[in-house]
VOSEDO-229525 format. One record per residue (C-alpha): residue number from 1; residue in one letter; y, z, x. Coordinates in steps of 0.1 Angstrom, whole numbers. Example, Ala and Ser with C-alpha at 12.3 -4.5 7.8 and 13.67 -1.06 7.14 Angstrom:
// residues 2
<nr: 1&rest: A&c2: -45&c3: 78&c1: 123>
<nr: 2&rest: S&c2: -11&c3: 71&c1: 137>
This chain:
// residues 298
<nr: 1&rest: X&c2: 1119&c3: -73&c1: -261>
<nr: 2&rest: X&c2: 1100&c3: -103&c1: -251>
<nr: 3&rest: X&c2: 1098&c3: -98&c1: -220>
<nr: 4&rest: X&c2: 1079&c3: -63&c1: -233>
<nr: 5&rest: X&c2: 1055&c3: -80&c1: -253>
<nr: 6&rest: X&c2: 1042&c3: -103&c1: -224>
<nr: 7&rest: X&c2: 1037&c3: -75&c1: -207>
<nr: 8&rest: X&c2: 1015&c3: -58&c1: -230>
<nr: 9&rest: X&c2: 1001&c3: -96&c1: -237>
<nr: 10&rest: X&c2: 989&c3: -94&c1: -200>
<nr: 11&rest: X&c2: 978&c3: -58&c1: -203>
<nr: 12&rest: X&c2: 952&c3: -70&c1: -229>
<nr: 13&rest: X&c2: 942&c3: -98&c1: -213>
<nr: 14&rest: X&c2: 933&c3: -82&c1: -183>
<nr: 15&rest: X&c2: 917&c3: -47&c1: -199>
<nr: 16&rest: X&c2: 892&c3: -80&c1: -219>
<nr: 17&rest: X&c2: 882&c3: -93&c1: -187>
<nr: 18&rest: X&c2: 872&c3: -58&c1: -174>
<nr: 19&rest: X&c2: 850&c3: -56&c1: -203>
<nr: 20&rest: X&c2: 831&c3: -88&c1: -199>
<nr: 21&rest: X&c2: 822&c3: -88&c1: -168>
<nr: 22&rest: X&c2: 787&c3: -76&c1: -167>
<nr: 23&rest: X&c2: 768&c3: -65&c1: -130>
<nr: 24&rest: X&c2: 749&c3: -87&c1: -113>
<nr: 25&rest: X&c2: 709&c3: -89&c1: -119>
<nr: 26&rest: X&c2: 684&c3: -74&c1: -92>
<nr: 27&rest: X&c2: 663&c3: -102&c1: -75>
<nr: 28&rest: X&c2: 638&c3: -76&c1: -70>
<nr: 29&rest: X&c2: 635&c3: -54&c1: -94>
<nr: 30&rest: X&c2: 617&c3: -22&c1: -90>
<nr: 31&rest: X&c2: 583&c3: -15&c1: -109>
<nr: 32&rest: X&c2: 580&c3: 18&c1: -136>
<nr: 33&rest: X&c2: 551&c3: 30&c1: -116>
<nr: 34&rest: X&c2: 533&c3: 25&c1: -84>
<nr: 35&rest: X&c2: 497&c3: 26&c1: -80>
<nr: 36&rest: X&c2: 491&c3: 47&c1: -51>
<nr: 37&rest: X&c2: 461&c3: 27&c1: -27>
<nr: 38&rest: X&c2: 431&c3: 48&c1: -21>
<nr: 39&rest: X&c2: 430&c3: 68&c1: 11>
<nr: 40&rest: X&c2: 389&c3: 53&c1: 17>
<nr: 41&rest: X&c2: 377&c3: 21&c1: 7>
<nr: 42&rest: X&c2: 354&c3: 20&c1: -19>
<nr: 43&rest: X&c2: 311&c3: 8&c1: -17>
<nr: 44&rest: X&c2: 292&c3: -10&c1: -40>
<nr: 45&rest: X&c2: 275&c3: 12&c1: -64>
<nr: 46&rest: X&c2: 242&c3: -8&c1: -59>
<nr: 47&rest: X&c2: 239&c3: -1&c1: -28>
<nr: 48&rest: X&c2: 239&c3: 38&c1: -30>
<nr: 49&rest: X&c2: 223&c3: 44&c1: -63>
<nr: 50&rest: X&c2: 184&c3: 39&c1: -70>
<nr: 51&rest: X&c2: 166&c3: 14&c1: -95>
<nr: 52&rest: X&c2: 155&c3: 21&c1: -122>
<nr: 53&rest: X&c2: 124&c3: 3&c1: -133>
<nr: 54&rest: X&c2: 100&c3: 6&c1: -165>
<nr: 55&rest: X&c2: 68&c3: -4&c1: -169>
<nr: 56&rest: X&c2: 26&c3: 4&c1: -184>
<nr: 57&rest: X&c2: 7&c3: 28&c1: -171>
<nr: 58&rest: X&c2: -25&c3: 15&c1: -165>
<nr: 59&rest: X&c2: -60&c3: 24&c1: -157>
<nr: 60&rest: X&c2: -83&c3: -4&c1: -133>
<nr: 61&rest: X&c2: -113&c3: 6&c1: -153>
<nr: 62&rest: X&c2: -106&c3: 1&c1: -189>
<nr: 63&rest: X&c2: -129&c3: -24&c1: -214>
<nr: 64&rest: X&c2: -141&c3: -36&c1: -248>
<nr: 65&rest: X&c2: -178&c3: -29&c1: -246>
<nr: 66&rest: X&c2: -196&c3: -57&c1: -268>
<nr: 67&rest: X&c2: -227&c3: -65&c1: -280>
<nr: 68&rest: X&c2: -249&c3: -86&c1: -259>
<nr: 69&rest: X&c2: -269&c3: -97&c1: -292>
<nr: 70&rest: X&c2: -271&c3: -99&c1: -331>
<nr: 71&rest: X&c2: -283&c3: -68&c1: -349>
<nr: 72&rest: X&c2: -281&c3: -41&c1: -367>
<nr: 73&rest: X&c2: -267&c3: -9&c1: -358>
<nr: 74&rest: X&c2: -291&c3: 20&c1: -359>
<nr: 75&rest: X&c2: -272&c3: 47&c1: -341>
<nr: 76&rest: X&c2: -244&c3: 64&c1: -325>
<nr: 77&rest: X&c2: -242&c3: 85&c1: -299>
<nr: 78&rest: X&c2: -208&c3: 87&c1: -288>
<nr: 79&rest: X&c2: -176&c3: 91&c1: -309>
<nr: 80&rest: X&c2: -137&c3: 87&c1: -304>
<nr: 81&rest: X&c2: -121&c3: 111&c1: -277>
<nr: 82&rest: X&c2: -160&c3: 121&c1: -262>
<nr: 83&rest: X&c2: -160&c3: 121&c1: -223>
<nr: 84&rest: X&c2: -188&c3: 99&c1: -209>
<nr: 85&rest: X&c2: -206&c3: 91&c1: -177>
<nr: 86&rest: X&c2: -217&c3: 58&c1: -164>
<nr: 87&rest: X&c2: -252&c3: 46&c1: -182>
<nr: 88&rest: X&c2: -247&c3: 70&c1: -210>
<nr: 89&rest: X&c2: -258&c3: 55&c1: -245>
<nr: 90&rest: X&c2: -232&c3: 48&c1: -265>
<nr: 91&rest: X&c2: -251&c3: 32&c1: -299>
<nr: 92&rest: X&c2: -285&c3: 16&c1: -304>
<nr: 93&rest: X&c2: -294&c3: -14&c1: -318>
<nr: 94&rest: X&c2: -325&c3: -17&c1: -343>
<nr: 95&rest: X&c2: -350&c3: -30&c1: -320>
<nr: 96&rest: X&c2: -388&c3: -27&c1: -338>
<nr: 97&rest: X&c2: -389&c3: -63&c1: -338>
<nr: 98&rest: X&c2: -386&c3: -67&c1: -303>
<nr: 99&rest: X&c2: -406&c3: -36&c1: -294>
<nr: 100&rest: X&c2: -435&c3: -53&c1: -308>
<nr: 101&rest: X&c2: -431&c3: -84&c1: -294>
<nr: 102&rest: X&c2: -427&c3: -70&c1: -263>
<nr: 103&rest: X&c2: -464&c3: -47&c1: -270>
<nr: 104&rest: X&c2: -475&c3: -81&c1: -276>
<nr: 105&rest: X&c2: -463&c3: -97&c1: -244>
<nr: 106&rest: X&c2: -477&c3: -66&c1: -224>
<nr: 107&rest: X&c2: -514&c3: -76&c1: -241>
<nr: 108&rest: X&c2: -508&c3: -113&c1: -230>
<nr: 109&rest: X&c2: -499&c3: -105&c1: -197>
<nr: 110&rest: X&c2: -526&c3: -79&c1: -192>
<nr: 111&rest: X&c2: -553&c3: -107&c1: -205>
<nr: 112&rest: X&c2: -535&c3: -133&c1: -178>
<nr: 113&rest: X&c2: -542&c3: -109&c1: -148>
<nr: 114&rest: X&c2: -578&c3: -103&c1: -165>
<nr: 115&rest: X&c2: -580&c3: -146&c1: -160>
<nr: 116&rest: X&c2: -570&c3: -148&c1: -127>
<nr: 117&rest: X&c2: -595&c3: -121&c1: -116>
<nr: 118&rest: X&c2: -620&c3: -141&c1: -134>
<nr: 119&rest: X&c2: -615&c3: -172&c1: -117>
<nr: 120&rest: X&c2: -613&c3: -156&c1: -83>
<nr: 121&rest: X&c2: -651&c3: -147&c1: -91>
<nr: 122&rest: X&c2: -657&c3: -174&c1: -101>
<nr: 123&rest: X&c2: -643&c3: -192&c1: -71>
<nr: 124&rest: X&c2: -665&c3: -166&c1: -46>
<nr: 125&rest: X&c2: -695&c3: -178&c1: -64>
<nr: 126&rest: X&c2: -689&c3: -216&c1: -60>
<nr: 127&rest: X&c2: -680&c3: -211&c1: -22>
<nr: 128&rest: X&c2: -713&c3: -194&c1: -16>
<nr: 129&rest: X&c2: -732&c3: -222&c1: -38>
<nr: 130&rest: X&c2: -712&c3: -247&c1: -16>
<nr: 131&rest: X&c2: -721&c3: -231&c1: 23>
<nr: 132&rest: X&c2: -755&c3: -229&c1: 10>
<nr: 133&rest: X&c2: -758&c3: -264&c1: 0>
<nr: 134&rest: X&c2: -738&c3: -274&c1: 27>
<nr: 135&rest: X&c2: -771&c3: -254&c1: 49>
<nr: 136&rest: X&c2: -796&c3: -273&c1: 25>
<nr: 137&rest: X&c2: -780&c3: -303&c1: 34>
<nr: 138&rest: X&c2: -778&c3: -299&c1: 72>
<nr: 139&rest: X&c2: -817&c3: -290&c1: 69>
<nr: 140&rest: X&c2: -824&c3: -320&c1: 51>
<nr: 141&rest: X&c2: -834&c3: -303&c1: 20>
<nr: 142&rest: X&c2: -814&c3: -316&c1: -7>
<nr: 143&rest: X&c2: -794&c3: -348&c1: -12>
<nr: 144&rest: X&c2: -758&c3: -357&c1: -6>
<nr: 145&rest: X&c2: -750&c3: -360&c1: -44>
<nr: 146&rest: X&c2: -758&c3: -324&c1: -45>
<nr: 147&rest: X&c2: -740&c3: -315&c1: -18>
<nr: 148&rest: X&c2: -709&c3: -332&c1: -34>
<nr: 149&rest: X&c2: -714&c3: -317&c1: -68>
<nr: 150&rest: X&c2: -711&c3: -277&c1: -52>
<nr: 151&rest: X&c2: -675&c3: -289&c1: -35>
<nr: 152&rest: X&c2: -665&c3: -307&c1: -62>
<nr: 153&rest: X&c2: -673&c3: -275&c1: -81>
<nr: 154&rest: X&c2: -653&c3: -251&c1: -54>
<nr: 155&rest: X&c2: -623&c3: -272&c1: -58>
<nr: 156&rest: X&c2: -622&c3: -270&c1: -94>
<nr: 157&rest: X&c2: -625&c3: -230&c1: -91>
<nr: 158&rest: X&c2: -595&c3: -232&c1: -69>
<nr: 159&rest: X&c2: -574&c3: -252&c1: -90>
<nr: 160&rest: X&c2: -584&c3: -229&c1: -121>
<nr: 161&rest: X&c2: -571&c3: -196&c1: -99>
<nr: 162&rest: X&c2: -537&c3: -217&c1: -96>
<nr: 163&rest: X&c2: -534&c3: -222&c1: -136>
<nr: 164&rest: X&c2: -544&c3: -189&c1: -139>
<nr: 165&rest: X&c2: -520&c3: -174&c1: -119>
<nr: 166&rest: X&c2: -486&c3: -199&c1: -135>
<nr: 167&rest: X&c2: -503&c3: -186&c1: -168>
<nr: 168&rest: X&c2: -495&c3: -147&c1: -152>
<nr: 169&rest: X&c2: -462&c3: -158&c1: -136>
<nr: 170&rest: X&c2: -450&c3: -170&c1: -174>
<nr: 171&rest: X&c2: -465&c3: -139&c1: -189>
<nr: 172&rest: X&c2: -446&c3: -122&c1: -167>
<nr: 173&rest: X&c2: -411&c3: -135&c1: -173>
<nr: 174&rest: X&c2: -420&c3: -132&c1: -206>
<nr: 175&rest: X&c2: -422&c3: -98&c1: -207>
<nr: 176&rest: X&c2: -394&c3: -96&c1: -185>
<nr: 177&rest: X&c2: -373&c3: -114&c1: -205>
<nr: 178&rest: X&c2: -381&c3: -89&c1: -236>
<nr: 179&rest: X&c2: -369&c3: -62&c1: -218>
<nr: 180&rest: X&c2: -338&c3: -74&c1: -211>
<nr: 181&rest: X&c2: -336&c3: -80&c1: -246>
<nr: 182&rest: X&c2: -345&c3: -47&c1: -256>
<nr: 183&rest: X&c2: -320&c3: -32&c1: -228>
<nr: 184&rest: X&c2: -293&c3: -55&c1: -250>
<nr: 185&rest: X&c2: -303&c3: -27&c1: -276>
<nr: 186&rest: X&c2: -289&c3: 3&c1: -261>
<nr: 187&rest: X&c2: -252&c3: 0&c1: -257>
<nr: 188&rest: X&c2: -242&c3: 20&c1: -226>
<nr: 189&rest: X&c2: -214&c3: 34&c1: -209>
<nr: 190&rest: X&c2: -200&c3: 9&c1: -186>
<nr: 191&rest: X&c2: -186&c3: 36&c1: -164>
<nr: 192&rest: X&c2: -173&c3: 72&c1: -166>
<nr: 193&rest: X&c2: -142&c3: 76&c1: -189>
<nr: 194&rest: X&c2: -138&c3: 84&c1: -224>
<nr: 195&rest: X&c2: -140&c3: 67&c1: -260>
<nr: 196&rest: X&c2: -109&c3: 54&c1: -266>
<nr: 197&rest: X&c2: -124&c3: 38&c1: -295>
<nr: 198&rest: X&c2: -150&c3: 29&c1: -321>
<nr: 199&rest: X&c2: -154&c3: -3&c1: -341>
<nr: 200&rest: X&c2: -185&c3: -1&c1: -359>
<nr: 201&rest: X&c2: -210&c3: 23&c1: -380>
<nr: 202&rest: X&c2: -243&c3: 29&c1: -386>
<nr: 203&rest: X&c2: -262&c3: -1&c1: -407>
<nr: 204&rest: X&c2: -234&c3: -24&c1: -395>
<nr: 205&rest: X&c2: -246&c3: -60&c1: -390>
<nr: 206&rest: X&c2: -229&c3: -73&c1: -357>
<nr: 207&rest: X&c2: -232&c3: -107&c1: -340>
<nr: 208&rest: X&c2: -232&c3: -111&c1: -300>
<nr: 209&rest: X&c2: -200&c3: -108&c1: -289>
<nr: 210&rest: X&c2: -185&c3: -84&c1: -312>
<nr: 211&rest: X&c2: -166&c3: -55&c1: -303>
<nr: 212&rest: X&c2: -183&c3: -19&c1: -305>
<nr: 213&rest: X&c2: -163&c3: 6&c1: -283>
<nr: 214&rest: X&c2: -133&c3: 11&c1: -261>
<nr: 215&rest: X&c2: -140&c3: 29&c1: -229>
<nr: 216&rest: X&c2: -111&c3: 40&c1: -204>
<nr: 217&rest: X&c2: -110&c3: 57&c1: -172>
<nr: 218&rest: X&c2: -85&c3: 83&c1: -171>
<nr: 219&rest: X&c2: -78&c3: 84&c1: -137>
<nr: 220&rest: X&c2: -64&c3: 68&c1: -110>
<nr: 221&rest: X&c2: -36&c3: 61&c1: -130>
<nr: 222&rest: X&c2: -15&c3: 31&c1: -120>
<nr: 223&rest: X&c2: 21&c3: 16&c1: -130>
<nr: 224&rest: X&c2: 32&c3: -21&c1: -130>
<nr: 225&rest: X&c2: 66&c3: -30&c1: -130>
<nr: 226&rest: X&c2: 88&c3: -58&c1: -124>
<nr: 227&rest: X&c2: 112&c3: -61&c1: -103>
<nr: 228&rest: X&c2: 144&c3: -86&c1: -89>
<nr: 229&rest: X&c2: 131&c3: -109&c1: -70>
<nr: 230&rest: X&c2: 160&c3: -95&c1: -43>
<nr: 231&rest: X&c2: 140&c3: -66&c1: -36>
<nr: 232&rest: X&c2: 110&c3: -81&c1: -23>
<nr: 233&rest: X&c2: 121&c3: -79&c1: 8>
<nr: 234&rest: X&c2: 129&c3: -40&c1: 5>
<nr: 235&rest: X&c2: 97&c3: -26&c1: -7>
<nr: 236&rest: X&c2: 68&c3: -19&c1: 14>
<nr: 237&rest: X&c2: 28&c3: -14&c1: 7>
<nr: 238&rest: X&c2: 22&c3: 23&c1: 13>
<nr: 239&rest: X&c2: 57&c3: 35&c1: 3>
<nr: 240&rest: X&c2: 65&c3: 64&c1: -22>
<nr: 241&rest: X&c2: 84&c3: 63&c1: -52>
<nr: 242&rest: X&c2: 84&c3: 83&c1: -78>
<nr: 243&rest: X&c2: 75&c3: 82&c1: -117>
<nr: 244&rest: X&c2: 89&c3: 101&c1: -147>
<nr: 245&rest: X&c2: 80&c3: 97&c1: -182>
<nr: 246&rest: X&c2: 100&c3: 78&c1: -203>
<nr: 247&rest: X&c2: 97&c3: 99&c1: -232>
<nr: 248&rest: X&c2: 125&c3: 121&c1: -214>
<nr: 249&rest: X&c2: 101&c3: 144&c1: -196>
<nr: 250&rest: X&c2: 116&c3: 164&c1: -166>
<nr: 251&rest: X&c2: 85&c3: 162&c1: -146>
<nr: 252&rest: X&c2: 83&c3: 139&c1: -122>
<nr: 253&rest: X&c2: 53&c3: 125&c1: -100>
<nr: 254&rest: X&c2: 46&c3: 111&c1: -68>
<nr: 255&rest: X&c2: 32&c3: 73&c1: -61>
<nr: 256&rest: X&c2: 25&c3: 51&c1: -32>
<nr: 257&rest: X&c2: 28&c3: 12&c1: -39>
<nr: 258&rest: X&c2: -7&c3: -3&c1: -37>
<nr: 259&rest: X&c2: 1&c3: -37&c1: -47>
<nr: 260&rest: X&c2: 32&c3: -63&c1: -41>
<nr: 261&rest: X&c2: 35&c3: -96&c1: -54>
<nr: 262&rest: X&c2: 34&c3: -120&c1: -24>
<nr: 263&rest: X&c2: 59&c3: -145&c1: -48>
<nr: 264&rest: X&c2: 86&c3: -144&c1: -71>
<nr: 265&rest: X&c2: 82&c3: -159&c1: -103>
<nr: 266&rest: X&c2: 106&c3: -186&c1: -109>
<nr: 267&rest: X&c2: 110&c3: -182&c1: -149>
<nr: 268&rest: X&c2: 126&c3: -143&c1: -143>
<nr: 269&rest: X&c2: 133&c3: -145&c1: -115>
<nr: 270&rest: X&c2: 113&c3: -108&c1: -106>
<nr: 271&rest: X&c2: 78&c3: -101&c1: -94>
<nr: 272&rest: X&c2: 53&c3: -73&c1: -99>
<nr: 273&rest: X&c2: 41&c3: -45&c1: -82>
<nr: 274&rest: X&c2: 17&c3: -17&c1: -91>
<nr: 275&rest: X&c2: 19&c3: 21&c1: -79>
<nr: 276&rest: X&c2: -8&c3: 49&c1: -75>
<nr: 277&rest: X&c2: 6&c3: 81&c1: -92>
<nr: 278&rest: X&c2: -7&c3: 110&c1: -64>
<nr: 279&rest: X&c2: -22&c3: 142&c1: -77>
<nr: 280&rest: X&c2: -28&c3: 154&c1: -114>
<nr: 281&rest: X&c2: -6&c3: 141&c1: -135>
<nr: 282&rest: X&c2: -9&c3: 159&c1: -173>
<nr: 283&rest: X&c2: 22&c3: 140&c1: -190>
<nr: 284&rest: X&c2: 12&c3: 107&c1: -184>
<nr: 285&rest: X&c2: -17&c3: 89&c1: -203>
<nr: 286&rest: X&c2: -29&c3: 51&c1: -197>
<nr: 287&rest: X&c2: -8&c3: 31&c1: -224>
<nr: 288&rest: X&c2: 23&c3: 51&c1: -218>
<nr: 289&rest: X&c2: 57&c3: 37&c1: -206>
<nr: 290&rest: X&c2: 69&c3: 57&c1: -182>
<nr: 291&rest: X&c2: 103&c3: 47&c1: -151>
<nr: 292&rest: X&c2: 99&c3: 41&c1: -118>
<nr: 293&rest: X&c2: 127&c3: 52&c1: -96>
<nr: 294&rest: X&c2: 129&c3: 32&c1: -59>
<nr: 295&rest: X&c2: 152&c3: 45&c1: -33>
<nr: 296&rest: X&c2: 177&c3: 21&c1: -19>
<nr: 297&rest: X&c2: 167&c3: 11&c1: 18>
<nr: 298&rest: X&c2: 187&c3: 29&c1: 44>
């Protein structure tokens, strides 16, 4: 009997062990999934895809037209949205004041050229009284203090025709001078474009300086944009690119680069260049924003 229950002592014993024992661990164990490598290696999205750039569109011709002097404003001619030419009044001035001090500079000018003809006559007169007693004198006839009085006489002719004629020469800018003042009056197109804008009205008092209209061109149109400074190296002057509203308009426009920025600016690090949009371009207005799309260099 006891030799029995060692036996099934042992039995246990050994069945325990059998349990415990646990496999041994995997160095290397193998990963739930795999990532399969690409069969082509993958490019740098920059250098396949184009930039994108937004900027102004811009008009070279495009100005605040001021008045030159103080006045009142007598009239307009020209209204928001009207197409105008180059020279084409815009407003006038009130200018009776200096219309009659210009009649009255005309009069003194006129009176100045009257003078100089005057002397001049009167100059031919003591030149002949001169060679004839200049002939007396030769022929013994009359004395040498006459002779001196006739040339003292011509010279002083002379030197009236000079005053005369500085008189004319300051009547003249005078009246000159009024002109341009009166030209100040008439406010004129600077060049063909279109009202843009109109800051005063009729009866306004204005002082020099103050703004009366805004005049734009409406074409060429232009674009400026910046742009990284590492792409100064990749666009040309001459080259295309093209332009697209960016209110979200499908059309899209041709433009050849006109300008380029000869430096970077150090603060962003970008610089600026400015585009011709090619062709009529209805969409696009001067003020607008719209995107410039450049190609990246093959």
């Amino acid at each position: 009997m006891k030799k029995v229950f060692s036996v099934f002592v042992f039995t246990c014993i050994a069945i325990l062990s059998g349990c415990g024992r646990s496999e041994p661990e995997n160095s290397s164990p193998v990963p739930a999934a795999i990532a399969k490598a690409p069969d082509h290696p993958t490019t740098d999205a920059t250098s396949t895809s184009p930039y994108i750039a937004s900027g102004p569109i811009v008009v070279e011709d495009q100005v605040d037209v001021a008045a030159q002097r103080a006045g009142v404003v007598a009239g307009i001619s020209a209204d928001v949205g009207q197409s105008v030419h180059q020279g084409q009044l815009l407003a006038m001035l009130d200018d009776r004041q200096l219309t009659a001090e210009r009649e009255a500079a005309e009069a003194k000018l006129h009176s100045s050229e009257a003078n100089v003809k005057d002397w001049e006559a009167e100059t031919g007169v003591a030149k002949a009284d001169y060679e004839r007693a200049q002939a007396m004198h030769d022929a013994g006839i009359n004395t040498q203090e006459e002779l001196d009085h006739a040339h003292y006489k011509l010279v002083g002719s002379q030197f009236e025709i000079e005053k005369a004629q500085q008189d004319l020469k300051t009547a003249q800018a005078n009246l000159q001078d009024l002109d341009l003042e009166l030209q100040k009056t008439h406010i004129q197109a600077p060049f063909s474009g279109v009202v843009a804008r109109r800051y005063v009205r009729i009866g306004q008092t204005v002082a020099a300086g103050d703004r009366l209209f805004w005049v734009t061109a409406l074409q060429p149109l232009r674009i400026k944009v910046a742009l990284p400074g590492r792409l100064i190296n990749q666009v040309k002057q001459g080259e295309h690119v093209a332009i697209v509203a960016a209110d979200g308009s499908s059309a899209e426009h041709s433009a050849k680069i006109v300008q380029i920025s000869p430096v970077v600016d150090p603060a962003s690090e970008t610089f600026e260049i400015v585009a011709e949009v090619l062709g009529p371009a209805a969409d696009l207005r001067p003020g607008m924003t719209a995107n410039v799309r450049l190609e990246p260099a093959p």
